[in-house]
C-alpha positions as CSV (number, residue, x, y, z in Angstrom):
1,X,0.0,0.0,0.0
2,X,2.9,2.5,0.4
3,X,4.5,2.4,-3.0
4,X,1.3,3.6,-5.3
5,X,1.2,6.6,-2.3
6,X,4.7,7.4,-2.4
7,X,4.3,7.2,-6.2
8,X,1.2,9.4,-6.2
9,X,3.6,12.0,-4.3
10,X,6.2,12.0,-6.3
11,X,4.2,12.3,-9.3
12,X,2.2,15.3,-7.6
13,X,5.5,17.1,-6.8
14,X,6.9,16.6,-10.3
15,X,4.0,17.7,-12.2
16,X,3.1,20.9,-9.5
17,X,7.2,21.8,-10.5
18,X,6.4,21.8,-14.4
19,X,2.5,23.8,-13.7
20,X,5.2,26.4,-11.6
21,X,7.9,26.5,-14.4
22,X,5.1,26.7,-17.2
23,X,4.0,29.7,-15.2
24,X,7.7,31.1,-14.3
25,X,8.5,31.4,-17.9
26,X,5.3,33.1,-19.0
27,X,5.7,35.9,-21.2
28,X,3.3,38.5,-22.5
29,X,4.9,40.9,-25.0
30,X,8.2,39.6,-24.9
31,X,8.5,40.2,-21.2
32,X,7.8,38.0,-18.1
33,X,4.3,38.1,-17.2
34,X,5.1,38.8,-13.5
35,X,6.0,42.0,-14.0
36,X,2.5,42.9,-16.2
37,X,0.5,43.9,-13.2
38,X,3.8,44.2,-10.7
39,X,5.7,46.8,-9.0
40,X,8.8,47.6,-7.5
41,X,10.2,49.0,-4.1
42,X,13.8,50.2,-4.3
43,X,15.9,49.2,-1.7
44,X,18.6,51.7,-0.1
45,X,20.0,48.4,2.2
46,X,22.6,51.0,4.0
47,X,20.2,53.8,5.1
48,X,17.2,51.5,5.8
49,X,18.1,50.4,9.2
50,X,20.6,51.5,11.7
51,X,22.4,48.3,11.4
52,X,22.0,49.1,7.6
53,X,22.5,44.7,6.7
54,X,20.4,42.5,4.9
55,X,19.6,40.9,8.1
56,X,17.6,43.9,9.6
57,X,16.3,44.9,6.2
58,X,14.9,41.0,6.1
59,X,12.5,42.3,9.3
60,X,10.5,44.5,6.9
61,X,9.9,42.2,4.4
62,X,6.3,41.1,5.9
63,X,5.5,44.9,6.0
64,X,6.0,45.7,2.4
65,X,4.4,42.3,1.3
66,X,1.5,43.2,3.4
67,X,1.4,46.9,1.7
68,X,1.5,45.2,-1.8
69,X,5.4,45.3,-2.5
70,X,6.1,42.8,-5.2
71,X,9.9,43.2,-6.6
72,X,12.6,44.4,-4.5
73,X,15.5,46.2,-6.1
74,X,18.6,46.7,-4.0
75,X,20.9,49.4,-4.5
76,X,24.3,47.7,-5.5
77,X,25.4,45.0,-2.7
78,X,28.9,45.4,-3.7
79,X,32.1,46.5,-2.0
80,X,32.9,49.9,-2.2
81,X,36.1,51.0,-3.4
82,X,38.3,53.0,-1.3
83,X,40.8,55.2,-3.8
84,X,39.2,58.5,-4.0
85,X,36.1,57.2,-1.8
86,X,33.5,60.0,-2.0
87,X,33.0,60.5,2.2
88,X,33.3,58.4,4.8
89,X,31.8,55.0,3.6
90,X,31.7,56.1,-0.9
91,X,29.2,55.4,-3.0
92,X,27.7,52.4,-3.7
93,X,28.2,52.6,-7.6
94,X,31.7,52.8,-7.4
95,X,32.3,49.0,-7.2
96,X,35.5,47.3,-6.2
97,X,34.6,43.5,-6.9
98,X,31.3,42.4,-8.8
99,X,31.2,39.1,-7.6
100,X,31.3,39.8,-4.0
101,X,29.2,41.6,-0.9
102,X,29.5,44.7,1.1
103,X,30.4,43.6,4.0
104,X,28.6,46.5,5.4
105,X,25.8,44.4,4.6
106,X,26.8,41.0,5.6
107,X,28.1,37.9,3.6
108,X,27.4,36.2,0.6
109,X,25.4,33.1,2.8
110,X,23.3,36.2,3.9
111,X,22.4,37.6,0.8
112,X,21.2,34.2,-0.6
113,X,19.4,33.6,2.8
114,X,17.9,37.2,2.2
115,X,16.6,36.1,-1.4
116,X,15.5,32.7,-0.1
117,X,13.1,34.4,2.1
118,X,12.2,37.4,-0.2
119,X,11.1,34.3,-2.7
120,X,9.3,32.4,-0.1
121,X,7.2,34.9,0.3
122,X,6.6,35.9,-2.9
123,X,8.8,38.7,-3.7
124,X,10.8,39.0,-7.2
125,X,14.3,40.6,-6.4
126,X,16.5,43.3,-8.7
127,X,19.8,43.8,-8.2
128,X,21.8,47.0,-9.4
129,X,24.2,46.5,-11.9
130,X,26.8,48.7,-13.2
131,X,28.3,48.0,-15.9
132,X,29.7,51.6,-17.5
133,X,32.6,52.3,-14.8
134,X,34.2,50.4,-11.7
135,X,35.5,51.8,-8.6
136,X,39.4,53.6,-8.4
137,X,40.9,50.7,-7.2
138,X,39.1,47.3,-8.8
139,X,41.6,44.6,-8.9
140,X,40.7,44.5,-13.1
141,X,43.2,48.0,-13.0
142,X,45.9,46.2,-12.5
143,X,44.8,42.4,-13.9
144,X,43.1,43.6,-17.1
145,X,44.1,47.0,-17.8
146,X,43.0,47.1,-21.2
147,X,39.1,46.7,-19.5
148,X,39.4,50.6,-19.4
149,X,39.3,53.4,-21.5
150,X,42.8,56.0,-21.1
151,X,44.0,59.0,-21.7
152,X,46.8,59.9,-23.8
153,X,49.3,59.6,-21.0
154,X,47.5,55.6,-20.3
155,X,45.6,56.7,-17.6
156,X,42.4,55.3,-16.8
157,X,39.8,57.7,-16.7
158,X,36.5,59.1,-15.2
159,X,33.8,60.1,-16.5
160,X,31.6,63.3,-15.3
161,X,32.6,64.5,-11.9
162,X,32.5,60.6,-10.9
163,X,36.3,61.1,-9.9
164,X,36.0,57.7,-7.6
165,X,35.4,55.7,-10.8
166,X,36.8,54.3,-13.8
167,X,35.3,53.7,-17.3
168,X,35.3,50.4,-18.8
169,X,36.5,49.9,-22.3
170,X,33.5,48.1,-24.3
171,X,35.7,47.8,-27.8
172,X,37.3,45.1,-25.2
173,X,36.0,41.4,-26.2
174,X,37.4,40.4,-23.4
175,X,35.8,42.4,-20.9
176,X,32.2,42.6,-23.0
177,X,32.8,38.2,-22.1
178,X,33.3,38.9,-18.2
179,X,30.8,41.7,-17.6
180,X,28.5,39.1,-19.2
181,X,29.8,36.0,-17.1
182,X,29.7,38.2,-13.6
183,X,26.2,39.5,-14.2
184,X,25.2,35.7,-15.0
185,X,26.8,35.1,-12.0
186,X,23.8,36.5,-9.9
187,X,21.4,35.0,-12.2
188,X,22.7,31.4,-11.8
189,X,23.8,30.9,-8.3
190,X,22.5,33.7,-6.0
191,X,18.8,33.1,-7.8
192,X,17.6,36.7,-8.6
193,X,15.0,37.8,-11.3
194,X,16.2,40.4,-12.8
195,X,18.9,44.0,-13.1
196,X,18.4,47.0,-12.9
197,X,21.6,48.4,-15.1
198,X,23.0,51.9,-14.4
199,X,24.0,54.5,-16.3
200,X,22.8,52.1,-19.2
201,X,24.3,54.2,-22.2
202,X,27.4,54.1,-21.4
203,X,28.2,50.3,-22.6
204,X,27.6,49.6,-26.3
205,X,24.9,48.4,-28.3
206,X,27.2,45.0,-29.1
207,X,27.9,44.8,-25.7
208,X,24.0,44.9,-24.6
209,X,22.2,42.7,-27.5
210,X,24.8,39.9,-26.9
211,X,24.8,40.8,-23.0
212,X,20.8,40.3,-22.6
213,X,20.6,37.5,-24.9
214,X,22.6,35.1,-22.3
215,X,21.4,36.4,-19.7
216,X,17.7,35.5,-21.2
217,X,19.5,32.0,-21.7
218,X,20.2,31.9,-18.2
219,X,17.0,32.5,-17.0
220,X,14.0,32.5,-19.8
221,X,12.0,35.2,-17.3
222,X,14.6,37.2,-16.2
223,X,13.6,41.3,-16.3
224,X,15.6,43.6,-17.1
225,X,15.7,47.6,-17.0
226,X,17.6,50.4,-18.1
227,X,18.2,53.4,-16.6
228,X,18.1,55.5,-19.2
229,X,14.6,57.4,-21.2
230,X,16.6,56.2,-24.7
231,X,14.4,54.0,-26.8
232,X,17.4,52.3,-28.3
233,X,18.0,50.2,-25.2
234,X,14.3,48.3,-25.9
235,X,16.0,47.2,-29.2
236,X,18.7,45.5,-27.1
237,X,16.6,43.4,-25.1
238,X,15.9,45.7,-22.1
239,X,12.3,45.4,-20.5
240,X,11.9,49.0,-19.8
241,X,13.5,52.0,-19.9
242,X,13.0,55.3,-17.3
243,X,9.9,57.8,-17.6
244,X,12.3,60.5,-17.2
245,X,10.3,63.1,-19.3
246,X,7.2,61.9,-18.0
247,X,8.7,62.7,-14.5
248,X,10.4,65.9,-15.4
249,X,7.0,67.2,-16.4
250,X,5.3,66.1,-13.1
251,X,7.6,68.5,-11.6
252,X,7.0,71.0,-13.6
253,X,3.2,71.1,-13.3
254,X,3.7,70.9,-9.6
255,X,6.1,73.9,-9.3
256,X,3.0,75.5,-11.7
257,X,5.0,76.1,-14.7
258,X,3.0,73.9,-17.2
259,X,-0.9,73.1,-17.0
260,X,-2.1,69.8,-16.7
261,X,-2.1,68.7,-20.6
262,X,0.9,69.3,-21.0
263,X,1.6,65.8,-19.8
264,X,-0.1,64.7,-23.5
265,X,2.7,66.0,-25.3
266,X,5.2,63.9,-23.3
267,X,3.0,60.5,-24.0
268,X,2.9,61.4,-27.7
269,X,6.6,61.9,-27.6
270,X,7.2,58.6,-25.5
271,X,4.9,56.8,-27.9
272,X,6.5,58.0,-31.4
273,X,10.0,56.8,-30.0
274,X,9.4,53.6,-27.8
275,X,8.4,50.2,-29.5
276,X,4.3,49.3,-28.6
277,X,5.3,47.0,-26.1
278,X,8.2,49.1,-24.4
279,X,7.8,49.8,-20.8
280,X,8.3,52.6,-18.6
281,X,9.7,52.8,-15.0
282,X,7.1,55.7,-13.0
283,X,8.6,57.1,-10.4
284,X,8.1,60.4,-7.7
285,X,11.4,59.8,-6.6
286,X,14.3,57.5,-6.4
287,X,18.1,57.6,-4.8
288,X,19.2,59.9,-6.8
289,X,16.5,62.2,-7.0
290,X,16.1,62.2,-3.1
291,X,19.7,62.5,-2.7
292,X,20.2,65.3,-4.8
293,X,17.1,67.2,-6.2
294,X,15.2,66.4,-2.8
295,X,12.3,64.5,-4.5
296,X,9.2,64.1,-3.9
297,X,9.3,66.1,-0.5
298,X,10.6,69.5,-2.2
299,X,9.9,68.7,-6.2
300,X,5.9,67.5,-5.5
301,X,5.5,69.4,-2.0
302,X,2.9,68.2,0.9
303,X,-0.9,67.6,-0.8
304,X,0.7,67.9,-4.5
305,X,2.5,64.1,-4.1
306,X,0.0,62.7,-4.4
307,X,-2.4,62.9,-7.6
308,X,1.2,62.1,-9.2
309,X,1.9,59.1,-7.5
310,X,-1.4,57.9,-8.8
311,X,-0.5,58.9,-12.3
312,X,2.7,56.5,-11.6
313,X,0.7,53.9,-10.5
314,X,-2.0,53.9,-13.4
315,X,0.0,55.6,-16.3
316,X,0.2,53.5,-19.5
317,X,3.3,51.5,-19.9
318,X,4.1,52.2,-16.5
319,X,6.0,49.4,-14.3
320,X,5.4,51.6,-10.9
321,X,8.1,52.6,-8.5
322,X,8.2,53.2,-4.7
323,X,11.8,54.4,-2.9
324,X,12.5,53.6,0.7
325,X,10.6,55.7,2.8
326,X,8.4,57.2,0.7
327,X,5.8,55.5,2.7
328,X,6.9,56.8,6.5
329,X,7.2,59.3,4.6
330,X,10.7,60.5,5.1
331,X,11.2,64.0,4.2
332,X,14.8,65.1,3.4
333,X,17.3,64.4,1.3
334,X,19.3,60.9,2.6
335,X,23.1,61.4,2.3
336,X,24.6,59.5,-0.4
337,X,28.2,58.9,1.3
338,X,27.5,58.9,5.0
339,X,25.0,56.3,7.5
340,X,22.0,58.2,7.5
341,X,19.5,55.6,8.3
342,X,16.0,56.7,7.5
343,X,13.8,56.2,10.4
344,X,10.5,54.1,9.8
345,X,7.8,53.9,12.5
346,X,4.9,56.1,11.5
347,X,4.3,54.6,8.0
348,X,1.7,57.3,7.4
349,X,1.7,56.7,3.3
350,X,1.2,52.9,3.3
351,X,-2.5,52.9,3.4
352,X,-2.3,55.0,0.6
353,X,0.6,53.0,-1.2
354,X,-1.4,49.7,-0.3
355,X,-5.0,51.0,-2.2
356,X,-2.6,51.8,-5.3
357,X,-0.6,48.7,-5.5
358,X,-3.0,46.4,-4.9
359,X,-5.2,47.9,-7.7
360,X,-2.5,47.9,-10.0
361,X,-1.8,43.8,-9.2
362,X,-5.8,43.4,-9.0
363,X,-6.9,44.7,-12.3
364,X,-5.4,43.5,-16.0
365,X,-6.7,47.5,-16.6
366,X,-3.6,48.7,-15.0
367,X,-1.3,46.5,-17.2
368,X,1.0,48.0,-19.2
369,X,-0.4,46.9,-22.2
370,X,-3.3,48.0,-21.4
371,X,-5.3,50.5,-23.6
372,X,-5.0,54.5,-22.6
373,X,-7.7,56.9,-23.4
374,X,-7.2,60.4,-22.7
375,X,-10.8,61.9,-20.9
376,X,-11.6,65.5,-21.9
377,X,-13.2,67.7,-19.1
378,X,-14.0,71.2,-19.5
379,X,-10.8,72.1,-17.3
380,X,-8.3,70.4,-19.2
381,X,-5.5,72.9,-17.7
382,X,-6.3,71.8,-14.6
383,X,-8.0,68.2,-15.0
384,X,-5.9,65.4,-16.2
385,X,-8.2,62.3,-16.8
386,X,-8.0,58.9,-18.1
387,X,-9.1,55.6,-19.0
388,X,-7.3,52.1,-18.7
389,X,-9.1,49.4,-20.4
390,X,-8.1,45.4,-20.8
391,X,-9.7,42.4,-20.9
392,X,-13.2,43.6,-19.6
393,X,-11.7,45.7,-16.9
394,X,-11.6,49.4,-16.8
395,X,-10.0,51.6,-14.2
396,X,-11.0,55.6,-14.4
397,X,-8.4,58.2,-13.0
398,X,-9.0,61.5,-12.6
399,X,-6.7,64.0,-11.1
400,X,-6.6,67.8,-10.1
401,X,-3.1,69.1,-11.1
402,X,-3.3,72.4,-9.7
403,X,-3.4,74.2,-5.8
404,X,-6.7,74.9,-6.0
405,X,-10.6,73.8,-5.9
406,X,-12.1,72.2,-9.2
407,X,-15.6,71.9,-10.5
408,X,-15.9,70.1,-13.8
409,X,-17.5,67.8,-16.2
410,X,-16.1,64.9,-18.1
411,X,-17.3,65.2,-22.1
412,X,-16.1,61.7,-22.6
413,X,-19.6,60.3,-21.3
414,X,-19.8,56.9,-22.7
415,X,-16.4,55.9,-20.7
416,X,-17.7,57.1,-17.3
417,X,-20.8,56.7,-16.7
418,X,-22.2,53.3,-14.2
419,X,-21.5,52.6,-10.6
420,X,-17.7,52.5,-10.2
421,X,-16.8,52.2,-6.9
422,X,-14.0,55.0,-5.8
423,X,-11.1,53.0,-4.2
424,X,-10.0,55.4,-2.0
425,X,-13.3,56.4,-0.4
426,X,-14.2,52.3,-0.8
427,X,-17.7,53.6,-2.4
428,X,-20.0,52.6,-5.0
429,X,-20.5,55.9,-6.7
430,X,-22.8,55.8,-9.6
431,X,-21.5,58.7,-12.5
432,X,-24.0,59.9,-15.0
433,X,-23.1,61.6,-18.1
434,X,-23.8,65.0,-16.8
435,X,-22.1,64.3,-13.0
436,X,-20.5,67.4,-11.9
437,X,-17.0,66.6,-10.3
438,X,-15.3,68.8,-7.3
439,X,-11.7,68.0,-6.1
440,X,-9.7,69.8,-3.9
441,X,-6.5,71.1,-4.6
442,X,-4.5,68.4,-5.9
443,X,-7.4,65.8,-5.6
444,X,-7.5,62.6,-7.3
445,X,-10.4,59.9,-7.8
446,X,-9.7,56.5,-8.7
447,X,-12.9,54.4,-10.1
448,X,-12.5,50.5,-11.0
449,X,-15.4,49.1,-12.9
């Protein structure tokens, strides 16, 4: 009587492991259906927690599951190079051995543990890549010193005011073959799903097509993204790209130098340069932009963050983006080369986060493939409104992109009208073709039908 039972067991484990893989290496588009409907939370591991180690970070992973996170992207987990380090501890993109950890962080048994447990409970994890430069003392500067690109006296040099770096030499076969074998080396035995690659123009388009092709061999669902707004990196076999423009007009129409449709013009210029199926990283802020340009706190001040982190979350083409501690929130600028841990406790943003991500994983509407219609009002310079439409499922966003009080109509009728309910207010509320609309300044309404 026990072998037909251990029998049945093994064949229910063998085919429940093929149903998984078959839905592992799904693809919609050319890219891996998880990240259709999904999101990701950008991970700053050193400022996160006072310890600043994957170990503490691993004590918020229940949090952001239970707020809706679903792909984590670390800032590079790297070691740090020490020539020329910019303050105390450097920054984390000037890297002094890609197939190693921070030790800041911990070792490389804790990083897999940290993956093995972001898997198990059903997180996808990033890691940063990059590929354009090393740090001012990586052992390849003295091993393989044609890797980089010299001067006319043979010294290796920097690019930009990165004067702790050093930029690679892509005309180098040799180095194109070990970037390529390093980054696989992630893939194949630390188990992540995916890079995000910095500073993406920088290496060549050989480089990339051949680069993304293996790593697509390595792992058939792997995601990839650029950071960079240039189309050209979609025809190498990047995922996505940045929404760069898209975000530089947010800002923009928050600071009240452009009107609210202005935003059309940078969708009609995204869509005449991107392929149909390219994909668009949305974003209030990220490290850089909190670091430096003190985003979203100064760039999208107090009520005005929010109707655009809506538009992030619903936008066409948009994969949606949330930095560390925009949900406390925290509101400075983190430092870039000094421990500056961030402080969570309030979490006053995560009931609003959770409503947005969980619509955006609920409904095929807020794919990225999902069809965009632009929703006239009778305030266009102040209204900006919108349909999402996909497989029977329609989302309706409508945002006030100004400082002050709106009454309007939509002229768009046929798309509004029924008994949406408003996710926010978690309300049925039935629109009619003639429904007058009031939002506050910088209101928002979210409808899913």
């Amino acid at each position: 009587m026990r072998k037909p039972l251990v029998l049945l067991i093994i064949l229910s484990a063998f085919f429940a492991c093929k149903n998984e893989s078959k839905t592992d290496t799904a693809q919609i588009d050319g890219h891996p259906a998880w990240i259709m409907q999904g999101n990701i939370y950008e991970v700053n591991v050193r400022q996160y927690t006072p310890e600043g180690t994957f170990a503490a970070f691993a004590k918020h992973l229940d949090r952001l599951k239970q707020m809706g996170v679903q792909t984590l992207w670390f800032m590079p987990i790297n070691p740090i190079s020490k020539v020329e380090r910019k303050g105390t501890l450097g920054s984390y993109y000037a890297v002094s051995d890609y197939t190693a950890i921070n030790p800041e962080y911990g070792t490389m048994d804790d990083w897999k543990a940290l993956v093995k447990q972001a898997h198990e409970k059903g997180f996808k994890v990033l890691i940063d890549w990059v590929p354009n430069h090393t740090g001012a003392d990586h052992y390849w500067l003295e091993k393989h010193p044609a890797f980089y690109v010299r001067d006319s006296a043979g010294k290796a040099v920097s690019q930009f005011d990165w004067t702790d770096t050093r930029k690679l030499n892509f005309a180098n076969a040799e180095l194109r073959d070990t970037m390529i074998k390093q980054m696989k080396f992630w893939v194949t035995e630390t188990g992540i799903d995916g890079l995000r690659c910095d500073y993406a123009v920088g290496p060549s388009r050989a480089f990339w097509k051949d680069c993304t092709k293996e790593l697509k061999a390595a792992k058939s669902n792997i995601f990839l993204l650029a950071e960079t707004d240039s189309a050209w990196l979609h025809d190498v076999g990047f995922d996505a790209t940045y929404a760069w423009p898209e975000f530089n007009m947010m800002k923009l129409i928050a600071a009240g130098k452009r009107n609210a449709s202005a935003f059309d013009s940078v969708l009609a210029f995204t869509d005449s340069t991107l392929p149909k199926n390219g994909m668009r990283l949305f974003f209030t802020s990220n490290h850089d932009e909190n670091s430096w340009n003190k985003a979203d706190f100064e760039t999208m001040p107090g009520a005005s963050h929010a109707p655009f982190a809506v538009l992030t979350q619903t936008m066409k083409r948009a994969i949606p983006l949330v930095y560390s501690g925009q949900e406390e929130p925290v509101l400075r600028a983190i430092q870039f080369f000094e421990k500056d841990p961030m402080g969570f406790g309030k979490y006053e943003r995560a009931p609003f986060y959770k409503k947005l991500l969980e619509l955006h994983s609920g409904s095929a509407a807020l794919s990225p493939d999902a069809s965009f219609t632009r929703l006239h009002t009778n305030m266009d310079d102040k209204i900006y409104a919108y349909a999402r439409e996909k497989d029977g499922k329609k989302v309706v966003v409508i945002l006030n992109l100004s400082n002050a009080p709106q009454s309007f109509t939509i002229t768009d009728n046929a798309m509004i009208k029924g008994a949406p309910t408003e996710i926010f207010a978690g309300a049925i509320h039935p629109i009619q073709a003639d429904t007058q609309f009031k939002l506050a300044g910088w209101g928002y309404l979210v409808y899913r039908y």
